[in-house]
N, CA, C and O of each residue as an XYZ file, in Angstrom:
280
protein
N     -60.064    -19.185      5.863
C     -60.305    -18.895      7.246
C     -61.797    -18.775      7.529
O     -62.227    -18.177      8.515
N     -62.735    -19.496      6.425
C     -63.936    -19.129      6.873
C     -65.242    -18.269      6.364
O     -66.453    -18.489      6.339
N     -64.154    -16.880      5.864
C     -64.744    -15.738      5.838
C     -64.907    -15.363      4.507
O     -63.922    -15.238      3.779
N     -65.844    -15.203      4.178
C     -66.358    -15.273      1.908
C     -65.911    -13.318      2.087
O     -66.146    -12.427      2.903
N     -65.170    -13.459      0.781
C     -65.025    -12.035      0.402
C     -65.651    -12.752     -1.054
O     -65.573    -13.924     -1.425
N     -66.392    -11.392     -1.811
C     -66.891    -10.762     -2.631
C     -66.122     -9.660     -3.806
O     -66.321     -8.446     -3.856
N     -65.145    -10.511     -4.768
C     -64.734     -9.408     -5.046
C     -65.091     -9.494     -6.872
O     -65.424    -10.436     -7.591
N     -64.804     -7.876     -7.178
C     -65.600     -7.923     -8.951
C     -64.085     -7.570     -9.558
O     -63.220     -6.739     -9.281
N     -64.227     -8.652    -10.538
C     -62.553     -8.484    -11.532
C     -62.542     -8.829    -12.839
O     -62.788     -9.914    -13.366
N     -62.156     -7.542    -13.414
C     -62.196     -7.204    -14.978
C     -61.127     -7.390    -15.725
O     -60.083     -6.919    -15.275
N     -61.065     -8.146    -17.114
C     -59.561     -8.293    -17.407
C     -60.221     -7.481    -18.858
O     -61.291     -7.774    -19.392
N     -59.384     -6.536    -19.248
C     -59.413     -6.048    -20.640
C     -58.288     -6.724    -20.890
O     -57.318     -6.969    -20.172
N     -58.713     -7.180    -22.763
C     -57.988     -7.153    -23.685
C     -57.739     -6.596    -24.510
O     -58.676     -5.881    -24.863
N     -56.445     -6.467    -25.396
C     -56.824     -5.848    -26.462
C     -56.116     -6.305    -27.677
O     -54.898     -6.128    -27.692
N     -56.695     -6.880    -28.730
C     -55.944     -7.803    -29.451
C     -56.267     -7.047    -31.150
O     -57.206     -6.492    -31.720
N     -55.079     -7.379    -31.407
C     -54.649     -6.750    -33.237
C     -54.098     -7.964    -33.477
O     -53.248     -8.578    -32.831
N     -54.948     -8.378    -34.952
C     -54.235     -9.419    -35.966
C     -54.394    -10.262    -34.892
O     -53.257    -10.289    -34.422
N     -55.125    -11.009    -34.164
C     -55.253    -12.087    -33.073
C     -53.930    -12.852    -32.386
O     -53.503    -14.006    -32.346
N     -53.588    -11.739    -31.945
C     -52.573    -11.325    -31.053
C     -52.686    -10.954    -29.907
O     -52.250     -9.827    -30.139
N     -52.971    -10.919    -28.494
C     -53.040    -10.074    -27.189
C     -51.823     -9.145    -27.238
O     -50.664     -9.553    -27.311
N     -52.270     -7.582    -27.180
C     -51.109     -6.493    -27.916
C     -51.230     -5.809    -25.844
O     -50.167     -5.520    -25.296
N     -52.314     -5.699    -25.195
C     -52.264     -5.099    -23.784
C     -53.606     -5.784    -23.282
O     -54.756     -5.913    -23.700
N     -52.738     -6.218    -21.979
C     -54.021     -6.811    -21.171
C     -53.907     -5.634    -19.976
O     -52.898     -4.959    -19.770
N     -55.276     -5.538    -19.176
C     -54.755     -4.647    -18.034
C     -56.206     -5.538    -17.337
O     -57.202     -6.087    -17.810
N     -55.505     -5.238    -15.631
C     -56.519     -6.219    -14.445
C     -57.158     -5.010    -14.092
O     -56.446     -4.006    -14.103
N     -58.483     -4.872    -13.745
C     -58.988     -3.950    -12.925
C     -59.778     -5.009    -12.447
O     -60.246     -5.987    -13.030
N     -59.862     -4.497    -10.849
C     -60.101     -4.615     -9.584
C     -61.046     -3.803     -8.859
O     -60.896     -2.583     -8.934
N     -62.095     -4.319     -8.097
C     -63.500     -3.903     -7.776
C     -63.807     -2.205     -8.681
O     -64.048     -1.093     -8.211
N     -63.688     -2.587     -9.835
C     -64.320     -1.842    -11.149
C     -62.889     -0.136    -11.378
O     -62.860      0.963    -11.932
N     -62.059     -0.951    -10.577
C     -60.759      0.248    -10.702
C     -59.616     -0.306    -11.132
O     -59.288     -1.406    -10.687
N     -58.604      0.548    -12.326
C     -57.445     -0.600    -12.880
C     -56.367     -0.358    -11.457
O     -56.497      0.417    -10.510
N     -55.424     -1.233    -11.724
C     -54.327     -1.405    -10.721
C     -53.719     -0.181    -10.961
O     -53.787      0.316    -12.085
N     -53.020      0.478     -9.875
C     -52.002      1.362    -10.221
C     -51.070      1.068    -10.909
O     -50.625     -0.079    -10.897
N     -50.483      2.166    -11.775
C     -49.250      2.163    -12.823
C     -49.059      3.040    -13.326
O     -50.103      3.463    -13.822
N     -48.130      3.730    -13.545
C     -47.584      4.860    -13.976
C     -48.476      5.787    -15.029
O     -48.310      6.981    -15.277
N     -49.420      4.930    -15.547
C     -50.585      5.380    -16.701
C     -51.863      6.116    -15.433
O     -52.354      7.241    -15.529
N     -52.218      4.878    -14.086
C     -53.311      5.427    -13.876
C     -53.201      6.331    -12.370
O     -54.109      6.525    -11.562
N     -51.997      6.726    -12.315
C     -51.953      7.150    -10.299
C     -51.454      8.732    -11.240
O     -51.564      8.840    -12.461
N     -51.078      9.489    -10.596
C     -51.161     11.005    -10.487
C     -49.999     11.592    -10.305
O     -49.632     12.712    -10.662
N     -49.037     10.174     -9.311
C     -47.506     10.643     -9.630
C     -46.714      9.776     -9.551
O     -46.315      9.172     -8.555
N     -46.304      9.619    -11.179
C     -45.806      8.762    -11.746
C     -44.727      7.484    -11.169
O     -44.855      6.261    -11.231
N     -43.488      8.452    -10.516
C     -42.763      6.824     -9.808
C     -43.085      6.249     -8.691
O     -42.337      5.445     -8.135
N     -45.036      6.840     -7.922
C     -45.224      5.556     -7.234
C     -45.757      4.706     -8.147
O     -45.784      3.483     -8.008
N     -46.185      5.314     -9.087
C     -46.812      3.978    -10.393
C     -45.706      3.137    -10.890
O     -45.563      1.942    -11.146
N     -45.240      3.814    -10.918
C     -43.750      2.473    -11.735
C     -43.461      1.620    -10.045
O     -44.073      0.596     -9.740
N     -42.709      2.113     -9.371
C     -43.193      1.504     -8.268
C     -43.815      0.244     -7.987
O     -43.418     -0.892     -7.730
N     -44.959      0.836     -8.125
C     -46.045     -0.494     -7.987
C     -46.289     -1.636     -9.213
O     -46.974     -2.659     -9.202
N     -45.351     -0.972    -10.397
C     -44.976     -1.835    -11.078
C     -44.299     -2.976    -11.218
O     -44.642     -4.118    -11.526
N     -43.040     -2.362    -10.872
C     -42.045     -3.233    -10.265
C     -42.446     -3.718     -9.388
O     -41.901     -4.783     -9.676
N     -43.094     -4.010     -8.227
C     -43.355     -4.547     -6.992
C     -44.275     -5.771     -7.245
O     -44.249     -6.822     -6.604
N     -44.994     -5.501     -8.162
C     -46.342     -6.189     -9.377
C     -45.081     -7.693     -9.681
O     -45.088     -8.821     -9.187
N     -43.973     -6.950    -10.844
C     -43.260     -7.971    -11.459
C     -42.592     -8.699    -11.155
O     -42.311     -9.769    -11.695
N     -42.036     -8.024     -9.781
C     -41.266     -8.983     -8.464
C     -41.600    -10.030     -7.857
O     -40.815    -10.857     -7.393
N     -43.241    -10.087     -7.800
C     -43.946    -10.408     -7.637
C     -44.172    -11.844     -8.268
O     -44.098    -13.010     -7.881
N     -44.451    -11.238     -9.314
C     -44.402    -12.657    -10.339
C     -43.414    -13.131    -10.758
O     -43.699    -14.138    -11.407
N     -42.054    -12.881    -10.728
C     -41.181    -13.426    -10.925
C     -40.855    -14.360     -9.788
O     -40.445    -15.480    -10.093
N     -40.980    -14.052     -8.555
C     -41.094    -14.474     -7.258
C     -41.983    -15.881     -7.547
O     -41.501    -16.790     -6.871
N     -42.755    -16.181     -8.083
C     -44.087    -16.903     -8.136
C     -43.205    -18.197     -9.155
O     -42.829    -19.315     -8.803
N     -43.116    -17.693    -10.140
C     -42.572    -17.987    -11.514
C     -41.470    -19.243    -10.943
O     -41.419    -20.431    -11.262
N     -40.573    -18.396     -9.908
C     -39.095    -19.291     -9.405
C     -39.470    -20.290     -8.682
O     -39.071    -21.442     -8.847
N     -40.827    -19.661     -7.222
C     -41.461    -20.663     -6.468
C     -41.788    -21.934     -7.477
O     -41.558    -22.984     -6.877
N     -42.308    -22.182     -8.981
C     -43.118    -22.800     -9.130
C     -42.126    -23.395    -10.532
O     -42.600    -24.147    -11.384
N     -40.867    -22.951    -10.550
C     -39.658    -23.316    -10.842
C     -40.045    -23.177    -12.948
O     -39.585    -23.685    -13.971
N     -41.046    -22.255    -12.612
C     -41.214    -21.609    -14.374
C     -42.152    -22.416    -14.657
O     -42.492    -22.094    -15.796
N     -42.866    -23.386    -14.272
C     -44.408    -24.600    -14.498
C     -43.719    -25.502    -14.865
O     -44.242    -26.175    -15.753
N     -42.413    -25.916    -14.447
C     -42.358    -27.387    -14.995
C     -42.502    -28.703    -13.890
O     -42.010    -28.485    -12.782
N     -42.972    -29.698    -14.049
C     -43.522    -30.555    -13.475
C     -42.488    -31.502    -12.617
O     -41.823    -32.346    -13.217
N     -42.381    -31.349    -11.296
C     -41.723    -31.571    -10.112
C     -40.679    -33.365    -10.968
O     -41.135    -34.260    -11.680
N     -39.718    -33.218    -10.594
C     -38.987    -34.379    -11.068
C     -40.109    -35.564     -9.975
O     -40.717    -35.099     -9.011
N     -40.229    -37.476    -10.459
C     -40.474    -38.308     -9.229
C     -39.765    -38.555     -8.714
O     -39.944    -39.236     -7.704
């Protein structure tokens, strides 16, 4: 629409035996809510679920990445 947003985004990893064991997104230098970082707990799960719905939602749109029949 035009309009430049500016935003700062951090992905921790954390990998054992070169493995990715927890990734977490933080967002303009704050992690996402989740039951680990909000204060009371089932709006964190909450926003968990809403997170995974999310991507599952995405996942179906995009029919799991497989490549459109011709």
């Amino acid at each position: 629409m035009g309009k430049h947003i500016d935003m700062i985004s951090l992905i921790k990893l954390q990998v054992e035996g070169g493995k990715v064991v927890r990734h977490e997104d933080w967002w303009d230098k704050k992690p996402l809510w989740n039951r680990e970082t909000i204060t009371t707990p089932l709006v964190g799960r909450f926003m968990e679920m809403t997170r995974r719905g999310s991507m599952l939602t995405t996942h179906l749109m995009m029919r799991f990445g497989k490549d459109p029949s011709p």
